[in-house]
SEVO-660462 format. One record per residue (C-alpha): residue number from 1; residue in one letter; x negated, y, z. Coordinates in pm, 1 decimal, always signed. Layout:
<rs>
<r pos="NUM" code="A" east="X" north="Y" up="Z"/>
...
</rs>
This chain:
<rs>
<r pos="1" code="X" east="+2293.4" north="-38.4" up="-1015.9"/>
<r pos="2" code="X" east="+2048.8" north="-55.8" up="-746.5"/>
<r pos="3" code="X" east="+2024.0" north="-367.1" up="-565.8"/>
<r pos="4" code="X" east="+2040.0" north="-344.1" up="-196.7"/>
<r pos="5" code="X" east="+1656.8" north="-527.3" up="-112.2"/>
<r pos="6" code="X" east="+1583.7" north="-578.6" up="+253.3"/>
<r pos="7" code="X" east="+1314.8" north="-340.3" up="+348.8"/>
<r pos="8" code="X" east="+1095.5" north="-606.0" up="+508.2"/>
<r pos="9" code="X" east="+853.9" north="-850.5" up="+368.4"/>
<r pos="10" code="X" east="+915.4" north="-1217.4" up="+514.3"/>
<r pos="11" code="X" east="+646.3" north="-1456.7" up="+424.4"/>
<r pos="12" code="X" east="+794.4" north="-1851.0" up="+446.2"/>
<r pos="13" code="X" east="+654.2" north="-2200.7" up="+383.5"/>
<r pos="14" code="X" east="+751.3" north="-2476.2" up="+132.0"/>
<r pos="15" code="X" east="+754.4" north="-2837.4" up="+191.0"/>
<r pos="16" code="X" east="+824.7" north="-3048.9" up="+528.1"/>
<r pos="17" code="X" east="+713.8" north="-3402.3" up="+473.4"/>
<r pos="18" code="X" east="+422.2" north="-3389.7" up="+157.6"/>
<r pos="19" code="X" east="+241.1" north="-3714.8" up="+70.7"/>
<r pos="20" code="X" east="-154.0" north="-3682.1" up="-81.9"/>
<r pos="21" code="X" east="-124.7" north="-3822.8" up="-430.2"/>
<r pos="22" code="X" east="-252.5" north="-4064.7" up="-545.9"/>
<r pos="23" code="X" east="-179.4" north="-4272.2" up="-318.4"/>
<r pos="24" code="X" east="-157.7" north="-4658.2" up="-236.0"/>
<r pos="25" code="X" east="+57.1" north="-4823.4" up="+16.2"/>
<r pos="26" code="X" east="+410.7" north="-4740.5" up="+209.2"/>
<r pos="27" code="X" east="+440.8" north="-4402.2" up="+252.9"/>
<r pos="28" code="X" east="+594.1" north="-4357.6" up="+663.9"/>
<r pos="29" code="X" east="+591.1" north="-4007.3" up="+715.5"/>
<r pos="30" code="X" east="+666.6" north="-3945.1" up="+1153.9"/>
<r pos="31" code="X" east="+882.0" north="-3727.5" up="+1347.7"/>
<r pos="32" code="X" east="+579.3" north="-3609.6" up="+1525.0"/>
<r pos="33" code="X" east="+393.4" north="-3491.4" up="+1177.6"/>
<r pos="34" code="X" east="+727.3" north="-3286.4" up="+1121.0"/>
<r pos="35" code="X" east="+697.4" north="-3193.7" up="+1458.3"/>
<r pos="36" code="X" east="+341.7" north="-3084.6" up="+1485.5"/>
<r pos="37" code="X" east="+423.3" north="-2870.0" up="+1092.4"/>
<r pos="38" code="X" east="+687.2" north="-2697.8" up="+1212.5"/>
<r pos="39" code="X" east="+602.5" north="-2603.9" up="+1508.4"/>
<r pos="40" code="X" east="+249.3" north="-2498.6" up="+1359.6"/>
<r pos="41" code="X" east="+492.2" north="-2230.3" up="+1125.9"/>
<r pos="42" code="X" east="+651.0" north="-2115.8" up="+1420.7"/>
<r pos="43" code="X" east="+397.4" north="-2073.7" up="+1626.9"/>
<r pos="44" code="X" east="+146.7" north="-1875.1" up="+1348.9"/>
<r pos="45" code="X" east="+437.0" north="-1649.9" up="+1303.0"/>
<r pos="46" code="X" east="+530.6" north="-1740.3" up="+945.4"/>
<r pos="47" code="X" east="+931.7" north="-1664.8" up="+895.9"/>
<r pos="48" code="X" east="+1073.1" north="-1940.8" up="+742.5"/>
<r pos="49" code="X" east="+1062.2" north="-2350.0" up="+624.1"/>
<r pos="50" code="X" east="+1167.7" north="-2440.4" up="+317.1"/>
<r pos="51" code="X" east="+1198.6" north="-2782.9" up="+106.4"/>
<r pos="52" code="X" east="+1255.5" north="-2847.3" up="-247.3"/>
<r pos="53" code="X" east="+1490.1" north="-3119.4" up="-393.4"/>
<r pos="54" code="X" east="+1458.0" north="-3403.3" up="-659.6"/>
<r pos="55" code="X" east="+1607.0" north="-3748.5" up="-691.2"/>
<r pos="56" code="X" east="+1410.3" north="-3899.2" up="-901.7"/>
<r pos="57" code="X" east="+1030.8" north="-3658.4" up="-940.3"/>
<r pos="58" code="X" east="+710.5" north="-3747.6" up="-1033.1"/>
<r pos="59" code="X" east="+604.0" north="-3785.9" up="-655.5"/>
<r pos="60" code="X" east="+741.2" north="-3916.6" up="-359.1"/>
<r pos="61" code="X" east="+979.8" north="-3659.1" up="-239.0"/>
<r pos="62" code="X" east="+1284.7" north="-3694.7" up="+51.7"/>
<r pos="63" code="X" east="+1611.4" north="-3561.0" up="+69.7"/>
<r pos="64" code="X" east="+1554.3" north="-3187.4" up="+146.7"/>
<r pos="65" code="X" east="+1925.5" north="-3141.5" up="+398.3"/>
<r pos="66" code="X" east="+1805.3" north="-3442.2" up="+594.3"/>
<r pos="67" code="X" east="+1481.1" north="-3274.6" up="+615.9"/>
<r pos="68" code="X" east="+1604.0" north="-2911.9" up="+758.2"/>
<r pos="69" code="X" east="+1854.6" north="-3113.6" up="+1021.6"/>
<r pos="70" code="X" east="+1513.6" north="-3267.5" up="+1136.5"/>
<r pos="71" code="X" east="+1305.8" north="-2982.4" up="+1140.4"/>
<r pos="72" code="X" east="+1558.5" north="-2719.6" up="+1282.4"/>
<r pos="73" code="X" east="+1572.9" north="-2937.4" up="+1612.5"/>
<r pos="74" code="X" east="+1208.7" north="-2852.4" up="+1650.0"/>
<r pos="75" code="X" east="+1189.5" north="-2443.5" up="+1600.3"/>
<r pos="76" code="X" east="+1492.1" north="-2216.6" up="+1767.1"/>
<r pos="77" code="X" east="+1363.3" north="-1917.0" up="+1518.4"/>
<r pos="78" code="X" east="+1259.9" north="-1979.3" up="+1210.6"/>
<r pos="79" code="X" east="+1491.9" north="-1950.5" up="+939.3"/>
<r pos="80" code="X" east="+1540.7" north="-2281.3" up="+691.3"/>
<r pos="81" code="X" east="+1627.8" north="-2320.5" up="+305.4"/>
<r pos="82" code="X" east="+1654.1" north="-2514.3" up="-8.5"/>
<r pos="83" code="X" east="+1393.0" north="-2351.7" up="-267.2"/>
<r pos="84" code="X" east="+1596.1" north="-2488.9" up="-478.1"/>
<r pos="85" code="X" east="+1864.8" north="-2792.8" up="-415.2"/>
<r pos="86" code="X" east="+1985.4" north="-2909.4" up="-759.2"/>
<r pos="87" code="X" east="+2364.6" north="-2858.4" up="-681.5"/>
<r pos="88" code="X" east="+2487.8" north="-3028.4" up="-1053.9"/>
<r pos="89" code="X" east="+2348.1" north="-3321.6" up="-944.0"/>
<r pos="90" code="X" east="+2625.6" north="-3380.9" up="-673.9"/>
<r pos="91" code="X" east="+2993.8" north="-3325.1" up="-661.2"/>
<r pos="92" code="X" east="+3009.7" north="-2998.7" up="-460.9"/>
<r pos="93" code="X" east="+3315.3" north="-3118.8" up="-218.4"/>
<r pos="94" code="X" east="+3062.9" north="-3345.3" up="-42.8"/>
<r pos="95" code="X" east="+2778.0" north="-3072.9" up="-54.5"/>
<r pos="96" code="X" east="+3027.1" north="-2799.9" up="+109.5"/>
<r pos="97" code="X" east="+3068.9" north="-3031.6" up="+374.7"/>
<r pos="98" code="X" east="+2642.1" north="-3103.1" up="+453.8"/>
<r pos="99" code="X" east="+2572.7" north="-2748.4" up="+428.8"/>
<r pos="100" code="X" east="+2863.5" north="-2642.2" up="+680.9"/>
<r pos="101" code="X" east="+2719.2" north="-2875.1" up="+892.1"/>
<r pos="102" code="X" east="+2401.7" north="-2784.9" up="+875.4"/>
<r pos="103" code="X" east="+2460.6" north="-2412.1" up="+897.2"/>
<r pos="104" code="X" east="+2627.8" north="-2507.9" up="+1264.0"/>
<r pos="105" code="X" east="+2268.4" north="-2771.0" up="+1295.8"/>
<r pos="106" code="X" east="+2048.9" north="-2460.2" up="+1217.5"/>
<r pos="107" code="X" east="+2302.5" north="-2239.0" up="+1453.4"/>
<r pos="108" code="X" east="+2320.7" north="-2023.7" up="+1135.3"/>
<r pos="109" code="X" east="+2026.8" north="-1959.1" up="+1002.9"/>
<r pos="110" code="X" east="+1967.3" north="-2115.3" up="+682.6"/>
<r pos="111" code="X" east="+1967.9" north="-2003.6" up="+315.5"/>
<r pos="112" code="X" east="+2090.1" north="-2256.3" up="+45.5"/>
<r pos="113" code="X" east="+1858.8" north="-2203.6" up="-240.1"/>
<r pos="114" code="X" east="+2010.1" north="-2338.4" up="-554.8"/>
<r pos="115" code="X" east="+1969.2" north="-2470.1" up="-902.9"/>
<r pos="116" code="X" east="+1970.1" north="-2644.3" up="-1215.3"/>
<r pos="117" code="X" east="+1631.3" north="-2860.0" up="-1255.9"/>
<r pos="118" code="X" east="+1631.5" north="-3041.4" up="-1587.4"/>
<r pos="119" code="X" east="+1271.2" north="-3103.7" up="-1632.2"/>
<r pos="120" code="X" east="+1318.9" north="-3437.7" up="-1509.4"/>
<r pos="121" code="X" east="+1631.2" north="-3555.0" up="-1744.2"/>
<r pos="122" code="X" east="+1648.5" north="-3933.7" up="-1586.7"/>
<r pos="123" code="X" east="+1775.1" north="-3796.6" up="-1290.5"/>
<r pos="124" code="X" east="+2079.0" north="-3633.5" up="-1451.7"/>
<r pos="125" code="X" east="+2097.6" north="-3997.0" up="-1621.1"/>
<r pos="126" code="X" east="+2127.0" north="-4191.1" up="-1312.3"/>
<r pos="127" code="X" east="+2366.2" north="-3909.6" up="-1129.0"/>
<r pos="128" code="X" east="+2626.0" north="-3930.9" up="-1475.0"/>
<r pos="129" code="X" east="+2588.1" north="-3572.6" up="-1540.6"/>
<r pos="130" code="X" east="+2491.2" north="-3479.0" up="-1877.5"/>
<r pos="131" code="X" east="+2199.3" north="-3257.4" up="-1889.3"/>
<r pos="132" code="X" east="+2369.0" north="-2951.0" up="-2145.6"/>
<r pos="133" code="X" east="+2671.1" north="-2929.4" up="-1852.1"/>
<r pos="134" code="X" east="+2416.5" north="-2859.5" up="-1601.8"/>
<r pos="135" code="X" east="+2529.8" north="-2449.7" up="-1598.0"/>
<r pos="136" code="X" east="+2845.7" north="-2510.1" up="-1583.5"/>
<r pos="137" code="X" east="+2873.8" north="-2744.1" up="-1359.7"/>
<r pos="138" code="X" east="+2658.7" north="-2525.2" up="-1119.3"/>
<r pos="139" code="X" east="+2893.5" north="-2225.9" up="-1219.7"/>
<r pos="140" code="X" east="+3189.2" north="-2429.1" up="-1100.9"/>
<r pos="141" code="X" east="+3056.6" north="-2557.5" up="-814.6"/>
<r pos="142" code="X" east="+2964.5" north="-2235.8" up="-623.4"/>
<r pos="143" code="X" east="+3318.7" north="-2130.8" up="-665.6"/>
<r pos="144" code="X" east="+3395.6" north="-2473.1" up="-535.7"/>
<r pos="145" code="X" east="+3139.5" north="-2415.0" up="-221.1"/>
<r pos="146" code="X" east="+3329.8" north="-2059.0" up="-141.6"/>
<r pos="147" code="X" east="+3654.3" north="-2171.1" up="-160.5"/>
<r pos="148" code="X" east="+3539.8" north="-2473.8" up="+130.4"/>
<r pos="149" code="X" east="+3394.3" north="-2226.8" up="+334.5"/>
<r pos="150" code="X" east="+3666.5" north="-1967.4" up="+368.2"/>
<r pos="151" code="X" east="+3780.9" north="-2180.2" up="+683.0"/>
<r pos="152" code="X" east="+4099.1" north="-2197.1" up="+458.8"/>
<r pos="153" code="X" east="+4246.6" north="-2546.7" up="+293.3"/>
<r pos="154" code="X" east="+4112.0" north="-2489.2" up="-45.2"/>
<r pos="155" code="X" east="+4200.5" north="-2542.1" up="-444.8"/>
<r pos="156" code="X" east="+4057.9" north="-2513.5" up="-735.3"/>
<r pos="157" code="X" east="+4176.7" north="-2652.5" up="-1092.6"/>
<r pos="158" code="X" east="+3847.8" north="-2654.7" up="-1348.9"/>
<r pos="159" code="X" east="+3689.5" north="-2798.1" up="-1618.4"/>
<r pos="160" code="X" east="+3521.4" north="-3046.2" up="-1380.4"/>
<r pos="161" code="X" east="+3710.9" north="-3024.3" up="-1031.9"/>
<r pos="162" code="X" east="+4043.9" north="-3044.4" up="-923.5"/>
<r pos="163" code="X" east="+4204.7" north="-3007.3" up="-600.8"/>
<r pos="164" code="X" east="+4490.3" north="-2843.1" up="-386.3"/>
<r pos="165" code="X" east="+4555.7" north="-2784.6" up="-46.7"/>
<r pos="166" code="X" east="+4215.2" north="-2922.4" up="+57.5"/>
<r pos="167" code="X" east="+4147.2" north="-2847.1" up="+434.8"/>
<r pos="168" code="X" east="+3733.8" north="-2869.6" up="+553.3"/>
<r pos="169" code="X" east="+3693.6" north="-2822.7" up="+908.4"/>
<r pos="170" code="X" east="+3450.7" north="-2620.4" up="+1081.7"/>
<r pos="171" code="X" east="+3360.4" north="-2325.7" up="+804.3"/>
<r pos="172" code="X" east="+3009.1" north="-2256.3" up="+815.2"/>
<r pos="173" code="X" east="+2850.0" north="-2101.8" up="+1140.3"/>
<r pos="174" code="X" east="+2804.7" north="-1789.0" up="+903.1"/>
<r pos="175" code="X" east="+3076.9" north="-1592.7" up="+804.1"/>
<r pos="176" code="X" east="+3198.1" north="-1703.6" up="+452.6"/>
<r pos="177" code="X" east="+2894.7" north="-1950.9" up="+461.3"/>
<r pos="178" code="X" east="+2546.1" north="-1940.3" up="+437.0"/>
<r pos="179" code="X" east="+2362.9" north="-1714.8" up="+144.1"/>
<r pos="180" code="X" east="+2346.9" north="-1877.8" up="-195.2"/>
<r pos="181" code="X" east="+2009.3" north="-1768.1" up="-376.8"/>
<r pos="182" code="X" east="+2022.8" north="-1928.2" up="-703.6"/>
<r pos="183" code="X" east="+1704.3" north="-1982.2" up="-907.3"/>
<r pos="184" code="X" east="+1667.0" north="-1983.9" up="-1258.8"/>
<r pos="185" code="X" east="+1489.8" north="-1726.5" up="-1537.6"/>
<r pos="186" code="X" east="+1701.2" north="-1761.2" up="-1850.5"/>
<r pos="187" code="X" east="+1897.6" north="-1475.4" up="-1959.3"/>
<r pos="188" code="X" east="+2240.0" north="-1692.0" up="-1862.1"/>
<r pos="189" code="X" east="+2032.5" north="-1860.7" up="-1529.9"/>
<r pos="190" code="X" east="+1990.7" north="-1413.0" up="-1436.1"/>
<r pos="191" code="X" east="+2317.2" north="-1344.9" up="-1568.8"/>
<r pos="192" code="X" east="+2481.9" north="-1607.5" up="-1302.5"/>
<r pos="193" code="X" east="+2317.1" north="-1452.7" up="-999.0"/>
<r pos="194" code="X" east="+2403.3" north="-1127.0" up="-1085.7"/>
<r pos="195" code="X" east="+2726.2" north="-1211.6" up="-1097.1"/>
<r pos="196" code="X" east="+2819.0" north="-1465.9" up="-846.8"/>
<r pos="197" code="X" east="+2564.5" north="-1521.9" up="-603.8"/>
<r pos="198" code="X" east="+2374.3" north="-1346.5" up="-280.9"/>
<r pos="199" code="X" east="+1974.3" north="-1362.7" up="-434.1"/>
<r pos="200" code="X" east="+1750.8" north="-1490.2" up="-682.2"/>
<r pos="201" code="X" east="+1496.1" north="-1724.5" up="-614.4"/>
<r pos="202" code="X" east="+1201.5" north="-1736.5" up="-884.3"/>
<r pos="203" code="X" east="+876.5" north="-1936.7" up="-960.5"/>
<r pos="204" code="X" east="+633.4" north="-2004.8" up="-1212.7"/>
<r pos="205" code="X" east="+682.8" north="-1602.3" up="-1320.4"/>
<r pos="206" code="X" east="+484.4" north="-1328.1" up="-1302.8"/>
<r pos="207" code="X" east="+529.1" north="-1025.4" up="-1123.3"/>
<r pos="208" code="X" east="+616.7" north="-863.3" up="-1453.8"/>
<r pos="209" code="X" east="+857.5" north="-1102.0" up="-1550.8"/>
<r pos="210" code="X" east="+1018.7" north="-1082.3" up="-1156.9"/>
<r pos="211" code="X" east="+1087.8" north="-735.7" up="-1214.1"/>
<r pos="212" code="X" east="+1236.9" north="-739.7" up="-1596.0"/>
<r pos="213" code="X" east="+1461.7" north="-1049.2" up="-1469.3"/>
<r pos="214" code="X" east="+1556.5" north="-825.1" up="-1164.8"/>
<r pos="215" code="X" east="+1688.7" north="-523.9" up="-1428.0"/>
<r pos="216" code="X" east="+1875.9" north="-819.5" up="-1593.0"/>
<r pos="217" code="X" east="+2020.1" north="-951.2" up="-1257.0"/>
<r pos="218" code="X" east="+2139.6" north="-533.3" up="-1166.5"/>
<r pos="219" code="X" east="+2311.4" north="-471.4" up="-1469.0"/>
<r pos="220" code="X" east="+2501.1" north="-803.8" up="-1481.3"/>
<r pos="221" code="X" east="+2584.0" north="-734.3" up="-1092.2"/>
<r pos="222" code="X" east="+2717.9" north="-383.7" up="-1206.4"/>
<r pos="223" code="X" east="+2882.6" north="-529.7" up="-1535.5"/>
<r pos="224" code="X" east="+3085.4" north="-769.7" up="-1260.5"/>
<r pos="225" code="X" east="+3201.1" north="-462.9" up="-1022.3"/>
<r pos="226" code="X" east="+2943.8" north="-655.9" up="-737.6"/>
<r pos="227" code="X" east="+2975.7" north="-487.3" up="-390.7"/>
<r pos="228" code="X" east="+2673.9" north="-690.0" up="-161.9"/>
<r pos="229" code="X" east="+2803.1" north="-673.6" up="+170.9"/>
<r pos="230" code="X" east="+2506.3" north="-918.4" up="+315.9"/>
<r pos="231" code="X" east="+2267.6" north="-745.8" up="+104.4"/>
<r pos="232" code="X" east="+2075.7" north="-894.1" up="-213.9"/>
<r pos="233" code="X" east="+1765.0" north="-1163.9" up="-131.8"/>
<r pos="234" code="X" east="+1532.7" north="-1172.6" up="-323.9"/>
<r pos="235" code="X" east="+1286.6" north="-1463.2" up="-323.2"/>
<r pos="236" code="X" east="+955.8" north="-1631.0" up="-505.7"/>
<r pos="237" code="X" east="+812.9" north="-1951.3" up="-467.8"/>
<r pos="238" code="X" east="+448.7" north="-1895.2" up="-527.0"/>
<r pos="239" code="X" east="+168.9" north="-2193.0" up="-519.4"/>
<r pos="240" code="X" east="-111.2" north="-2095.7" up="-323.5"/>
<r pos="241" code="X" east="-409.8" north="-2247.4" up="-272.2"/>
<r pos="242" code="X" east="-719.5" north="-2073.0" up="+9.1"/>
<r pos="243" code="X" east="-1071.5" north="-2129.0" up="-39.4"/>
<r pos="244" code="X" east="-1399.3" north="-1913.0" up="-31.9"/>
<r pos="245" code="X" east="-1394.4" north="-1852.5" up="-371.5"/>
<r pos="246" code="X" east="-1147.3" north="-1865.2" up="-613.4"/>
<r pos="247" code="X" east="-1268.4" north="-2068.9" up="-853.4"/>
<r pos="248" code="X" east="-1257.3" north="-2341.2" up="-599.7"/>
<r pos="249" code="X" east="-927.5" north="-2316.6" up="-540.8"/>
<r pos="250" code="X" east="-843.2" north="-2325.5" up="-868.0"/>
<r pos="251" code="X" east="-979.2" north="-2669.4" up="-939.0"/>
<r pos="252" code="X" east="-773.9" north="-2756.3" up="-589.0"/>
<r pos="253" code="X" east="-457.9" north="-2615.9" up="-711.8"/>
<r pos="254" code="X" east="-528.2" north="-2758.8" up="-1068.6"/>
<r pos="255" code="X" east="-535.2" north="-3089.6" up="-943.1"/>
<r pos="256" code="X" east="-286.6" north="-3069.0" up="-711.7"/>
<r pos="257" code="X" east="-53.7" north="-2930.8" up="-928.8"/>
<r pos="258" code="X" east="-141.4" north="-3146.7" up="-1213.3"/>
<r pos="259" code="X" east="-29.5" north="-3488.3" up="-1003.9"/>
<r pos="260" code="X" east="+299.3" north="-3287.9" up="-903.8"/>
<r pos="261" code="X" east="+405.9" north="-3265.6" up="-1250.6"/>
<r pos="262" code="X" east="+226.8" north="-3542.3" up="-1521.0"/>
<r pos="263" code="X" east="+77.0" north="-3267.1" up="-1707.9"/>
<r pos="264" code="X" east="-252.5" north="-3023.6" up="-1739.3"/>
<r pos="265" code="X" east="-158.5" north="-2723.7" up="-1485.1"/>
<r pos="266" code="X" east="-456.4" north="-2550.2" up="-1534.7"/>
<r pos="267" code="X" east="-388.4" north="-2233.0" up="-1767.5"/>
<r pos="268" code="X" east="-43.2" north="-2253.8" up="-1564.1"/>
<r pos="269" code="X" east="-247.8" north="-2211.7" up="-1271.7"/>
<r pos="270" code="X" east="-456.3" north="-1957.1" up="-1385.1"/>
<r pos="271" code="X" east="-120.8" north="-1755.7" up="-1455.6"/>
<r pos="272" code="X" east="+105.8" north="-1815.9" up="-1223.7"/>
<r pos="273" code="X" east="-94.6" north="-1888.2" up="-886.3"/>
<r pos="274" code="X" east="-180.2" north="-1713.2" up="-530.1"/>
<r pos="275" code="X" east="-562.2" north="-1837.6" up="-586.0"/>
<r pos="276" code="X" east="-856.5" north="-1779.7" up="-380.3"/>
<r pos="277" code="X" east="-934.2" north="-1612.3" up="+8.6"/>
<r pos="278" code="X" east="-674.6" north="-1502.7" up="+184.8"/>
<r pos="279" code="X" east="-747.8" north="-1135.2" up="+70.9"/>
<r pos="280" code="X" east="-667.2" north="-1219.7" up="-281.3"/>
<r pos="281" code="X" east="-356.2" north="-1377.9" up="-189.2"/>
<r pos="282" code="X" east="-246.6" north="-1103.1" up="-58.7"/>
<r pos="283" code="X" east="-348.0" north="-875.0" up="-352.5"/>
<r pos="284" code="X" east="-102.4" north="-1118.9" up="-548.3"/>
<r pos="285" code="X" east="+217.3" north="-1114.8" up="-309.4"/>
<r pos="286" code="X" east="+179.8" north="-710.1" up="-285.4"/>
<r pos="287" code="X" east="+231.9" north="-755.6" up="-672.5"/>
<r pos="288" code="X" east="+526.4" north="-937.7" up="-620.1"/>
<r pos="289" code="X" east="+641.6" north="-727.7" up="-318.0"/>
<r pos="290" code="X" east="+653.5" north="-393.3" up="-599.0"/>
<r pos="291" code="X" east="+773.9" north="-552.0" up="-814.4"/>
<r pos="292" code="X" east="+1078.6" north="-622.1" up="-584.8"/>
<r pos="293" code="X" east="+1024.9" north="-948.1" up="-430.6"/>
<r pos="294" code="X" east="+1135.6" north="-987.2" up="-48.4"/>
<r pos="295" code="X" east="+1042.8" north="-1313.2" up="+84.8"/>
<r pos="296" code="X" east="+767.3" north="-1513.8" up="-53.1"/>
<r pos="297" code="X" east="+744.4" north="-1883.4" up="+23.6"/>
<r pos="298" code="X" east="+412.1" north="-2026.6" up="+8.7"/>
<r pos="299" code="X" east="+390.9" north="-2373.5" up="-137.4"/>
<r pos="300" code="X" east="+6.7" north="-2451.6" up="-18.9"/>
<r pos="301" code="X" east="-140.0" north="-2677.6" up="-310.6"/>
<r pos="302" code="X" east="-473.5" north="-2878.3" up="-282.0"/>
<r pos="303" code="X" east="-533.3" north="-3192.8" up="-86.6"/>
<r pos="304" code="X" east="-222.6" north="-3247.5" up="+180.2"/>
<r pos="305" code="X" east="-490.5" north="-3301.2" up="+480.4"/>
<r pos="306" code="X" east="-598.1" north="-2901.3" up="+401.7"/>
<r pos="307" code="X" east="-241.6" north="-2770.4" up="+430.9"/>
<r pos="308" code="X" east="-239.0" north="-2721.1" up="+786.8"/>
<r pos="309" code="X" east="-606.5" north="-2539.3" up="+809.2"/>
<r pos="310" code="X" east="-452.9" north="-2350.1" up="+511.5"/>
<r pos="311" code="X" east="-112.6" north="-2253.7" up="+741.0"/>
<r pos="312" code="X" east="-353.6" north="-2117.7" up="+1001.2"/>
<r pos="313" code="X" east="-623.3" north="-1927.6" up="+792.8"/>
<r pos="314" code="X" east="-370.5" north="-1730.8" up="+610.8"/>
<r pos="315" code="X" east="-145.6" north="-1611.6" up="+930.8"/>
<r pos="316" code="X" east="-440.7" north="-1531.6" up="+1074.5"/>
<r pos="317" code="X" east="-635.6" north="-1348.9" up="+797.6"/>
<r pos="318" code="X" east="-355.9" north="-1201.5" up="+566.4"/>
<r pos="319" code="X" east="-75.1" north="-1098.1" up="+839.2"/>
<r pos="320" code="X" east="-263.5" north="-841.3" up="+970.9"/>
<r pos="321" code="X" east="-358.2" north="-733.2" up="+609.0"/>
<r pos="322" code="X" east="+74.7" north="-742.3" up="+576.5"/>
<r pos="323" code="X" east="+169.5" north="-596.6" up="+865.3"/>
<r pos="324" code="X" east="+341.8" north="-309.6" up="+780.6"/>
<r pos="325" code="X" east="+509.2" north="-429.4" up="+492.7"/>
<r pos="326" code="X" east="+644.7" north="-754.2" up="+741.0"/>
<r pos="327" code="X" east="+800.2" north="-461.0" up="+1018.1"/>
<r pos="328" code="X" east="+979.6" north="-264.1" up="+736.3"/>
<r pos="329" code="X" east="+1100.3" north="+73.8" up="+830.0"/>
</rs>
């Protein structure tokens, strides 16, 4: 089958409150930092804010539905999400209830980005979920999260939740709740979007590997009888990193990246990164864009204190260069 793609290009942001590492001391992050970022995004036109989610990471890192309440006070427009919230890690009664809420906090305009993690097993350890049930438990939960949000008292008897007659009051602000993108780029991770979920949210792939997991995603989709009334999102978080040349950038995004996760990111850089002036960042996310992607979110790597000069150099240099893809027809 063909999946139904919007026809315009949205370009968002990842990451709210970032900390430089390394770094010594407290780290006391302000309401008007958050205030002064997102209105920055809003005002350079970007489409979207978006946070990631850890509990225990290799950096400093906050809860990402705390962050969105915040931040959504601040811009009337943009449009929010979680690239990705690791839903396993939580019992999903609790999380239907935050995301309703925030769905009415962002008057209905936020996408809940999902996923599995496991790259960082101690936090599975300290949650009491064991690492191999982290599918399945995300499997079960999203039927858990639609059965909440159907404004109707819900049940559900599975493997790992049991309930009856459960009322949750408000539903969502969005009709049957907010859009699940799920992430994920193993043949089951692709399977599971196609068949239960609104869009697929990628990173670290490359634009060939986007559109081979997409052709996995559409036949599963078909395979499950999938009618997409909302339409199919499709998403990829991309590191970027804007200099003069890109060789500088590189060795910015290389370090930066390299902090993030305790390990060389180099040749992963080389791969797998938006790298160098704002033209060539562009010649990357119209890659992505054939390839099928819909909404890119920029995670701008290097040194934090850069991030904002980065926000403004690319609106103003690469928009106009995307223009026509960001009106659609």
């Amino acid at each position: 089958m063909d999946l139904p793609l919007d026809d315009r290009l949205r370009i968002g942001m990842q990451t709210i409150h970032r900390r430089t590492e390394p770094a010594t001391g407290p780290w006391l992050p302000t309401i008007d930092e958050m205030r002064t970022l997102v209105g920055l995004v809003d005002r350079c036109g970007y489409d979207s804010l978006w946070v990631g989610d850890h509990i225990s990471f290799a950096l400093a890192i906050f809860d990402p539905l705390l962050q969105l309440a915040q931040a959504a006070v601040v811009s009337p427009r943009l449009q929010f999400g979680t690239a990705v919230y690791l839903l396993p890690l939580r019992h999903p009664t609790p999380v239907a209830k935050q995301v309703s809420t925030l769905d009415h906090l962002t008057e209905g305009r936020f996408i809940f980005g999902v996923g599995v993690g496991g790259e960082f097993p101690k936090e599975y350890e300290a949650c009491g979920v064991p690492i191999k049930e982290r599918g399945a438990r995300l499997t079960e939960s999203l039927a858990v999260l639609r059965e909440f949000w159907s404004g109707e008292p819900a049940s559900h008897d599975g493997h790992f939740f049991q309930f009856k007659d459960v009322p949750m009051q408000p539903p969502p602000r969005q009709p049957g709740g907010p859009p699940i993108w799920c992430g994920g780029r193993s043949d089951a991770a692709l399977r599971r979007v196609g068949r239960l979920t609104d869009g697929w949210m990628s990173y670290v792939v490359t634009p060939d590997m986007f559109r081979r997991g997409l052709a996995k995603i559409a036949a599963a989709a078909e395979e499950a009888g999938r009618v997409f009334e909302r339409g199919f999102g499709t998403a990829h978080l991309l590191f970027t990193c804007i200099d003069d040349t890109y060789e500088k950038a590189l060795d910015a995004a290389t370090i930066s990246l390299s902090q993030r996760y305790a390990m060389d990111f180099r040749k992963a850089a080389e791969r797998y990164c938006a790298l160098g002036s704002p033209q060539q960042v562009v010649e990357t996310i119209l890659r992505f864009h054939e390839a099928g992607v819909r909404h890119v979110i920029l995670d701008f790597v290097g040194p934090y204190e850069q991030r904002d000069r980065q926000t403004e150099r690319f609106a103003a240099e690469a928009f106009p260069l995307l223009a026509r893809l960001r009106k659609g027809r």
